[in-house]
C-alpha positions in Angstrom: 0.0 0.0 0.0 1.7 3.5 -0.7 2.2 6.0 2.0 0.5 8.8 2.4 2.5 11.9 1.6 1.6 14.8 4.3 2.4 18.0 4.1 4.9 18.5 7.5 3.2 21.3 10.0 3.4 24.6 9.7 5.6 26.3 12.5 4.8 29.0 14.3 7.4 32.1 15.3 7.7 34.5 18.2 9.2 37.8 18.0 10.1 39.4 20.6 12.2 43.1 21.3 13.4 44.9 24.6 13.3 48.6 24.0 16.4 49.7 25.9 16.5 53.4 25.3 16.2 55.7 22.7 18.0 59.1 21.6 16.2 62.2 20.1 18.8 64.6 18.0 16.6 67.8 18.8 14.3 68.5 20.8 10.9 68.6 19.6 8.7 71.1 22.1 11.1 74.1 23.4 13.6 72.3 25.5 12.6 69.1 26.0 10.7 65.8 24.5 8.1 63.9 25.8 9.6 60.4 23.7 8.0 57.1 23.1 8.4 54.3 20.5 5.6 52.8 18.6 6.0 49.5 16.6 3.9 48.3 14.3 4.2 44.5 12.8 3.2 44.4 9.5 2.3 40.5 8.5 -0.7 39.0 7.1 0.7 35.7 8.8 0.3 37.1 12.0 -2.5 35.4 14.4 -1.2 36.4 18.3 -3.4 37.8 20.7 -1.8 40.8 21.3 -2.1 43.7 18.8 0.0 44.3 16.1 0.9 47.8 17.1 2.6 48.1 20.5 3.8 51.3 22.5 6.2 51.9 25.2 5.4 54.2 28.3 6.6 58.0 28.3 9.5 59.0 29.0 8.3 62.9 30.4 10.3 66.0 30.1 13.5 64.6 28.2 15.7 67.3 28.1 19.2 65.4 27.0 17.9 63.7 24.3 18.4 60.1 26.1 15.4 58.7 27.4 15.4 55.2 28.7 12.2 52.2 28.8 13.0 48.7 29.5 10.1 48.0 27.4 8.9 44.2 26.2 7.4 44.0 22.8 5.6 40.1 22.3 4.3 39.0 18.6 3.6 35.1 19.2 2.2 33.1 16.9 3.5 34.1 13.3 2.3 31.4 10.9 4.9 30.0 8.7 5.6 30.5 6.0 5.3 34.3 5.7 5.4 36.2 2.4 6.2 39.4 4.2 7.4 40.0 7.6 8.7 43.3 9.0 7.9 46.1 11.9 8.0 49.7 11.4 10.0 51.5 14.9 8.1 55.4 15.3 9.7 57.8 17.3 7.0 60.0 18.7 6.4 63.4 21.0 3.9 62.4 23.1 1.0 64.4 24.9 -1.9 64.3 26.9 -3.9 66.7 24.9 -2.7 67.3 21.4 -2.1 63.7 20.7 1.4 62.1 19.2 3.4 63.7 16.6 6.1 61.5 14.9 9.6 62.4 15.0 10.9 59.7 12.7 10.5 56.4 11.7 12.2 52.9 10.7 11.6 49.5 9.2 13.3 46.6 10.2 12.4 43.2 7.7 12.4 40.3 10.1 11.5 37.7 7.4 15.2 36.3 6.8 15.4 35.9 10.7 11.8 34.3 11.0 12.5 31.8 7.8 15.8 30.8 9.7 14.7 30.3 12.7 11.3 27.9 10.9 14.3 25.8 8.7 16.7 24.7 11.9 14.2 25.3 14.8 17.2 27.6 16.7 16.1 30.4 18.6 18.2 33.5 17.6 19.2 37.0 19.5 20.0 40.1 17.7 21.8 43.2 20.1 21.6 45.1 21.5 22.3 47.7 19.1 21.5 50.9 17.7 18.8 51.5 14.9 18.6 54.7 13.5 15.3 56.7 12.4 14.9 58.6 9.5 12.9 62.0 9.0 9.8 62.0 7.7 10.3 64.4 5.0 13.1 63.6 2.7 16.4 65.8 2.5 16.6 68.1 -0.5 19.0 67.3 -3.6 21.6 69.9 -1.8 21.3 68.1 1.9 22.3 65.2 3.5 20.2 63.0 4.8 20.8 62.7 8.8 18.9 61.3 11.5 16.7 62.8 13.8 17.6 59.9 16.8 17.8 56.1 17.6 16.6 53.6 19.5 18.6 50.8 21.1 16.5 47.4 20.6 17.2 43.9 21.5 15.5 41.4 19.4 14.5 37.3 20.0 12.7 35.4 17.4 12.0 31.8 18.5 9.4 28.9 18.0 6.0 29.1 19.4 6.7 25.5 21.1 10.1 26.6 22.3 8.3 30.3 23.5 5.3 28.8 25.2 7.8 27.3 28.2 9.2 30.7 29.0 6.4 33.3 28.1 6.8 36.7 28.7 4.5 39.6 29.3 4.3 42.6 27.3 5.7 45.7 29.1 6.9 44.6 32.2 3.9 42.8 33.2 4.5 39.4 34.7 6.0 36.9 34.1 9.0 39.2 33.7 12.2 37.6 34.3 13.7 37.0 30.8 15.4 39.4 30.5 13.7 40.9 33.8 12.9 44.8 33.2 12.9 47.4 35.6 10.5 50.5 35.4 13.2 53.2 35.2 13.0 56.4 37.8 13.9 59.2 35.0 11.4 60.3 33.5 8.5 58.7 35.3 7.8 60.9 38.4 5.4 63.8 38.6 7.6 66.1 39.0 9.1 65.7 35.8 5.5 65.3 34.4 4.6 68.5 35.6 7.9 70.3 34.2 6.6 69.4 30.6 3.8 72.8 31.5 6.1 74.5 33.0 5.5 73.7 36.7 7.6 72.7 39.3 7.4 71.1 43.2 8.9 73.2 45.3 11.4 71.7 47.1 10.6 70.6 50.6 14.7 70.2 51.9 14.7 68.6 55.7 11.0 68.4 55.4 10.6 65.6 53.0 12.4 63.3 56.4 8.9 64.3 58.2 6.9 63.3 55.3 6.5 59.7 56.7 5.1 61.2 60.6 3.0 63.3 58.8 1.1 60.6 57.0 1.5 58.1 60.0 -0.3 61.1 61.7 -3.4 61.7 59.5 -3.7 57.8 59.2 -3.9 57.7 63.2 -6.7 60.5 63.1 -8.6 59.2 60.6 -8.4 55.7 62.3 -10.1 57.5 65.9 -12.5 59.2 63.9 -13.6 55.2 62.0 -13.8 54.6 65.9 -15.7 56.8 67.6 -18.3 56.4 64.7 -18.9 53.2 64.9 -18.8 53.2 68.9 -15.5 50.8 69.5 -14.2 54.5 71.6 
């Protein structure tokens, strides 16, 4: 009796990247930037549960030009084979009200490290290292083209099978231990939020050590108050 000739099954791909850091060249509002990354995978094969655009948190009032993240990007589930495979990196301005404006953008093709990875089944890391982003208007035929910043990027593509016993979360939600991120403290408190309008905490010297007695304090009088109402004093 002849065999039956199956097709073998298709494999599935994870791509993953740590967002390290990024650098802005200028910056975009006054003195500072209020920077965050977009990416955006663009593949019809693509079938994972979370969405094919994924943003990092804000990095507030960057003033430097370096702002940092520690940010997970996850795309599980990339059917094989793929006719196209790549992500598009935007470096955007970020605010509350007006929305994002893009700095600059990049695209990295990921479908000679996907295709690999399918033929011998070995997980592969990329970085970190430095990708460059592009204006959005081109230069003029007297100018050179330069780049308006970069973003440091880290970048696993592995299995499904081989991802599925060591899943990550997006962000740094849990689990979070490969490689474990860290929310950074620049950039993130609300003092440098509030900087961005052109506020400021004033600064509190020796009285920030009586900060804890003070709120141990209300939290005592608010616990007599609970008391007394209920009749327990």
């Amino acid at each position: 009796k002849p065999s039956v000739i199956r097709r073998p099954p298709e494999v599935g791909i994870e791509v993953r990247f740590v967002i390290w850091s990024a650098f802005v060249t200028r910056p975009f509002k006054e003195e500072h930037t209020d920077v965050k990354i977009s990416a955006m995978l663009d593949c019809k094969e693509y079938g994972g549960c979370h969405p094919p655009t994924q943003e990092t948190d804000i990095h507030y009032t960057c003033t430097d030009g370096k702002a940092v993240f520690a940010w997970r990007l996850v795309f599980p589930n990339i059917q094989m084979p793929v006719f196209a495979c790549a992500v598009q990196f935007s470096l955007l301005h970020s605010e509350a009200l007006m929305g994002d404006s893009v700095i600059g953008t990049l695209n990295l093709d990921l479908k000679k490290y996907v295709e690999k990875v399918s033929r011998d089944l070995i997980a592969r890391e990329v970085g970190p290292t430095d990708l460059e982003f592009q204006p959005l208007e081109p230069p003029g035929p007297e100018e050179e083209q330069e780049s308006v910043g970069s973003v440091n990027v880290t970048l696993w593509v592995m299995t499904q099978m081989e991802a599925n016993t060591k899943t990550q979360g997006v962000g740094r939600s849990e689990p979070n231990d490969d490689p474990q991120l860290v929310t950074p403290t620049e950039g993130r408190d609300w003092g440098t939020y509030l900087a961005g309008f052109g506020f400021s905490l004033p600064s509190l010297g020796l009285w920030k050590k009586f900060i804890p007695l003070f709120l141990a304090g209300f939290a005592f009088l608010i616990s007599m108050v609970a008391f007394k109402a209920i009749g327990i004093l």
